[in-house]
N, CA and C of each residue as an Amber inpcrd file, in Angstrom:
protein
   195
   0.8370000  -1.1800000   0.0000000   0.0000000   0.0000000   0.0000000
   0.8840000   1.2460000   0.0000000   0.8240000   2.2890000  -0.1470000
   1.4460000   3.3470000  -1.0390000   0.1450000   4.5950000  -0.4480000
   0.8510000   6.0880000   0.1130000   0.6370000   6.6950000   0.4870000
  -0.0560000   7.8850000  -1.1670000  -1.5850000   8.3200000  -0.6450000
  -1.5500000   8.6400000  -2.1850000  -1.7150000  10.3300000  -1.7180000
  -1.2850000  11.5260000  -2.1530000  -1.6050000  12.5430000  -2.1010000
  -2.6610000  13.0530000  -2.3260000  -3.3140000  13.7560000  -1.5800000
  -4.9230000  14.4970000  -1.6650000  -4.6870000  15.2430000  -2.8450000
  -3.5250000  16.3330000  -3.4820000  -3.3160000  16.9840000  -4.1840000
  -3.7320000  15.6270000  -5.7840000  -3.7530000  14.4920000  -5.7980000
  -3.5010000  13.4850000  -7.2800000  -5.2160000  13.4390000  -6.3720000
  -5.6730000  13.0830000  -5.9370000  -6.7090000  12.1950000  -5.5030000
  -7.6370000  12.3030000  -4.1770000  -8.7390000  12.1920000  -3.9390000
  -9.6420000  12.2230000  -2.8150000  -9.9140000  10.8010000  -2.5040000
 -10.2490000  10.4190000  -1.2300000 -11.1740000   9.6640000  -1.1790000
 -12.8630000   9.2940000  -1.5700000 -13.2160000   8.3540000  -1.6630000
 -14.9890000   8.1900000  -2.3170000 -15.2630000   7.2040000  -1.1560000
 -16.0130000   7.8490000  -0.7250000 -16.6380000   6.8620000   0.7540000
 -15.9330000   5.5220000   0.8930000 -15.0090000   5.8790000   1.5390000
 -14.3210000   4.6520000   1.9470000 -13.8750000   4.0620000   3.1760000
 -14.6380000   4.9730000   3.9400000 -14.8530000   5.3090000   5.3720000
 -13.7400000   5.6070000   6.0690000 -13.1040000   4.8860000   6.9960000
 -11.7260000   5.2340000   8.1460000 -10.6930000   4.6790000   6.9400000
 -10.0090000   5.4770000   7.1710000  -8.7340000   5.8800000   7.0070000
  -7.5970000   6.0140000   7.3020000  -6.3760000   5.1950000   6.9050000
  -4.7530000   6.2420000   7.1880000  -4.8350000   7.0980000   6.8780000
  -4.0730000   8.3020000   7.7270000  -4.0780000   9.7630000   7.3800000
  -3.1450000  10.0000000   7.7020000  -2.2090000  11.1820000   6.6100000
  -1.1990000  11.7330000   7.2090000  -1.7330000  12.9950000   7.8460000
  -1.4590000  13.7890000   9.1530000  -1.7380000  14.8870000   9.7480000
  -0.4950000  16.0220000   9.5730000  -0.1330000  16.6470000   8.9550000
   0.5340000  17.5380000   9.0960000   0.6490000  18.3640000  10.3180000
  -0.1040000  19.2400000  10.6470000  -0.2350000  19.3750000  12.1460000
   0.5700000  18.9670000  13.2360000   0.5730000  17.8270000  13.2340000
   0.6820000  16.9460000  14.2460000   2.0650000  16.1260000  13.7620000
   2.4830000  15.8980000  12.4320000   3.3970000  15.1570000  11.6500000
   3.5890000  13.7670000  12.2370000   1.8130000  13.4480000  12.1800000
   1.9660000  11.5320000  12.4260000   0.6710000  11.4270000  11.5000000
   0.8210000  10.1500000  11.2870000  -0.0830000   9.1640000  10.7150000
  -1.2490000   8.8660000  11.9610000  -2.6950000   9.1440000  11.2940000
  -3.6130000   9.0010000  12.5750000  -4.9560000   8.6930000  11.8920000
  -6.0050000   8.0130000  12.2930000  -6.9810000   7.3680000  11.8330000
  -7.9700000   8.5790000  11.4580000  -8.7410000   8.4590000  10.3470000
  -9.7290000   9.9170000   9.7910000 -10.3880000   9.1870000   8.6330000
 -11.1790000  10.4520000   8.2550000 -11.8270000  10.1750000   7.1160000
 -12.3690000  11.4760000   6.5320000 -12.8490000  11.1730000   5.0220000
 -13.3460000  12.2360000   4.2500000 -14.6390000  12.6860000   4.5120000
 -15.4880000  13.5940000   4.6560000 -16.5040000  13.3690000   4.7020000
 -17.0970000  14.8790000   4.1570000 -18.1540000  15.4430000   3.6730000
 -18.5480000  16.5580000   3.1180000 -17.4910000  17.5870000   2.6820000
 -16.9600000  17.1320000   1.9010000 -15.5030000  17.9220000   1.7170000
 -14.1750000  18.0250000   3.0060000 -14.7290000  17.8010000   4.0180000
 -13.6770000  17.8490000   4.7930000 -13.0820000  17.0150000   5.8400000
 -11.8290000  17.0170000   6.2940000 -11.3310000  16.1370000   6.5540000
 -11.1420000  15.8590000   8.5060000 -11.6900000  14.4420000   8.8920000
 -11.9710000  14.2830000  10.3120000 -10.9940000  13.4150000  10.8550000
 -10.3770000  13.5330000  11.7580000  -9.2500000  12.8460000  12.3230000
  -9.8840000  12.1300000  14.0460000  -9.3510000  11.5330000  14.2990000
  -9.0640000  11.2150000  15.5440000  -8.5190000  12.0420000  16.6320000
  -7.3720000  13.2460000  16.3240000  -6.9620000  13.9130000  16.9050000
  -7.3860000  15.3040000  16.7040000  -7.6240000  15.8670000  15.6630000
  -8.6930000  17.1140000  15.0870000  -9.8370000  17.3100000  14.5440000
 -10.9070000  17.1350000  14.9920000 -12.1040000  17.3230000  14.6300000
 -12.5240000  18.3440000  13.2770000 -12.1930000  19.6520000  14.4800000
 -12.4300000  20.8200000  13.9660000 -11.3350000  21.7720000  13.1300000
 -10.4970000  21.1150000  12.7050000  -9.1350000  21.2050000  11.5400000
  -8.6060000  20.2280000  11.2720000  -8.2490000  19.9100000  10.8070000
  -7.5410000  18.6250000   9.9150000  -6.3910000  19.4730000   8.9080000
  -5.5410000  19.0970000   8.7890000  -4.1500000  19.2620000   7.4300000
  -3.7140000  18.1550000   6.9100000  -4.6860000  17.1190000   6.2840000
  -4.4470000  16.2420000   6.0950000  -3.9150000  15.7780000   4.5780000
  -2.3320000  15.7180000   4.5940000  -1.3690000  15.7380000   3.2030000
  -1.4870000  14.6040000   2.5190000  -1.8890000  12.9430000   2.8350000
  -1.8800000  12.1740000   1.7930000  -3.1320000  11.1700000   3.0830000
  -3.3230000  10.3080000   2.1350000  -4.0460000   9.0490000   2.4890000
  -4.0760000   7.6870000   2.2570000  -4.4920000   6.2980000   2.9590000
  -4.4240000   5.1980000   2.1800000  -5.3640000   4.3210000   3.0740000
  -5.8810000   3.5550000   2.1360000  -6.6390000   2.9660000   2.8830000
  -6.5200000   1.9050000   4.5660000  -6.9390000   1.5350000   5.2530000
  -6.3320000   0.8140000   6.2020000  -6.2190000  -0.4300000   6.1690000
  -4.9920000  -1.2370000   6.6930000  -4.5570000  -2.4360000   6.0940000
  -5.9210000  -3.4700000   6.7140000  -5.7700000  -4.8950000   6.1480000
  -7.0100000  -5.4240000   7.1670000  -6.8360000  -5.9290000   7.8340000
  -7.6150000  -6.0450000   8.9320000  -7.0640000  -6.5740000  10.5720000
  -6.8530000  -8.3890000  10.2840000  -6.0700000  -8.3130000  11.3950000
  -5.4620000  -9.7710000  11.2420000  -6.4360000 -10.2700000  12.3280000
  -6.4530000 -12.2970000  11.5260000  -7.1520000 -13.1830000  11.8600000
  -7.1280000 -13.2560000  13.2660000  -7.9090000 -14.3160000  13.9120000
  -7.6930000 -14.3030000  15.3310000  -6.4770000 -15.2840000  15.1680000
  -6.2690000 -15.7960000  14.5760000  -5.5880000 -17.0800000  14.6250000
  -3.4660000 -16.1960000  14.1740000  -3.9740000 -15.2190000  13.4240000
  -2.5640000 -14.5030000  13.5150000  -2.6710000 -13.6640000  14.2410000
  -3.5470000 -13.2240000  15.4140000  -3.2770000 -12.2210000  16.2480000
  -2.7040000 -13.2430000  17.4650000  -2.6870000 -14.7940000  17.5480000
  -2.0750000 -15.3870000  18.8080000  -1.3150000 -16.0830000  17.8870000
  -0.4100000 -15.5570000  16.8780000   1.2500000 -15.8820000  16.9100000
   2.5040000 -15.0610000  17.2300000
């Protein structure tokens, strides 16, 4: 998976999200939503520089190796 820039691309309902936060300069869970962008850590601002979708959670059976 590969970090894609908001500047090439948006998200289309794809719900939660990797996010990069500028702001903050970490990677933090968000999403797109009416044009704008919702984080975990900023509600009410977001600077959010690229995105990717989130990997998928591991089995139960690889979460007890």
């Amino acid at each position: 998976m590969n970090w894609i820039s908001v500047k090439d691309r948006l998200p289309l309902g794809q719900g939660r999200l990797l996010v990069f936060e500028r702001i903050y300069d970490q990677p933090v869970i968000g999403f797109y939503l009416d044009g704008r962008w919702h984080t975990e850590i900023a509600d009410d601002y977001s600077d959010v520089t690229h995105w990717m979708p989130l990997p998928e959670s591991p089995t139960i059976s690889q979460a007890n190796e």
